[in-house]
C-alpha positions in Angstrom: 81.7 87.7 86.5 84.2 89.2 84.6 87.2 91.2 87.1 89.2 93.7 85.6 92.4 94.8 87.9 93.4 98.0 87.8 96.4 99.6 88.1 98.0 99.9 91.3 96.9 103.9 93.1 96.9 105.4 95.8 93.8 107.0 97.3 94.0 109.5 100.6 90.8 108.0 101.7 91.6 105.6 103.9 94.7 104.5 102.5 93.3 102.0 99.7 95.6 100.9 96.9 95.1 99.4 93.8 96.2 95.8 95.0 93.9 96.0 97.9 91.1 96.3 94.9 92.4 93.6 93.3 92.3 91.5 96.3 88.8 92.1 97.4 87.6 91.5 93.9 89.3 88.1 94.0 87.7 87.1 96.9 84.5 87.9 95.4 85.3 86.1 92.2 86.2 82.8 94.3 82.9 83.1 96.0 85.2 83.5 99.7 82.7 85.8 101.6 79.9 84.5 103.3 76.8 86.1 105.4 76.7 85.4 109.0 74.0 88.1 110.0 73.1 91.1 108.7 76.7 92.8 110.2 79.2 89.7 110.1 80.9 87.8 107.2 83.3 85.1 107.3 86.3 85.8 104.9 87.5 82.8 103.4 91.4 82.2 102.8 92.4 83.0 99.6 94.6 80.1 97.8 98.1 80.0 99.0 97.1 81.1 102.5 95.1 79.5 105.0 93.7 82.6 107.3 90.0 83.0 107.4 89.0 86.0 109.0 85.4 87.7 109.8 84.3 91.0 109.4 82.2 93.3 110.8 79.8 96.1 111.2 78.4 98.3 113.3 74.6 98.2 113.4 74.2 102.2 111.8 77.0 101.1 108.9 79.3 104.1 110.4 82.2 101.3 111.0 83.8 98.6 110.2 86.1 95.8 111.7 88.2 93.0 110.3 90.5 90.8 112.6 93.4 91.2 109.7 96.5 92.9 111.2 96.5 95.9 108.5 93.1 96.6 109.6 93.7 96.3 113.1 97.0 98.3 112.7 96.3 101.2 110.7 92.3 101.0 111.3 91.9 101.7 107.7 89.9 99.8 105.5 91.6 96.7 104.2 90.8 93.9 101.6 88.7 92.0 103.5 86.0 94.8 104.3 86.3 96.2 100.8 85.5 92.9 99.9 82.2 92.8 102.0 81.0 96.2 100.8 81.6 94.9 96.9 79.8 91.4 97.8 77.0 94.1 99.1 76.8 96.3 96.3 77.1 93.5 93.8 73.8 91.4 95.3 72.0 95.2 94.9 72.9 95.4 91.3 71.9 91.9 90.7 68.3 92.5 92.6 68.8 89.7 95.3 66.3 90.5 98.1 67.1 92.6 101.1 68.5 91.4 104.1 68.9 94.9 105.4 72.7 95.1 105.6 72.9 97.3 102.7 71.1 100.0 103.7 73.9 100.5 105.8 76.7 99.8 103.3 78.3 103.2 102.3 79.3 103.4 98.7 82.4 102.9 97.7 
């Protein structure tokens, strides 16, 4: 899966920046997140640091959760969840079958 990284921004919803794009789509490109249920993931350190973390979701899709201190902090999205919602929208694209957590994935 090719990655492109994009230069770093600055978007007023929810705070994102370019290098939190760049994480998430390195987590996805070193295969790091991993289904629980339909609303959990486990996050998988990225090399050079050994934190794992798991993310979450409300059952109607309206919220997410990650125990990483920026998202816990600021309560805006951070790598780790924009990394979920990409692992999400990538296994649409790719016509896995449904487990019913994307119907609740917002776009991104």
């Amino acid at each position: 899966m090719e990655i492109s990284e994009p230069p770093c921004y600055y978007s007023k919803v929810d705070g994102l920046q370019g290098s939190q794009l760049i994480k998430a789509k390195r987590f996805i490109k070193l295969s790091l997140v991993k289904p629980l249920t339909n609303n959990t993931w486990f996050m998988g350190a990225l090399p050079g640091n050994s934190t794992n973390y798991i993310v979450v979701r409300n059952r109607e899709g309206s919220s997410w959760g990650c125990q990483c201190q920026f998202n816990k902090k600021t309560g805006n999205t951070c790598s780790h969840i924009l990394a979920v919602q990409l692992y999400i929208n990538n296994k649409l694209e790719r016509g896995f079958v449904s487990t019913g957590a994307e119907k609740l994935c917002q776009p991104i």
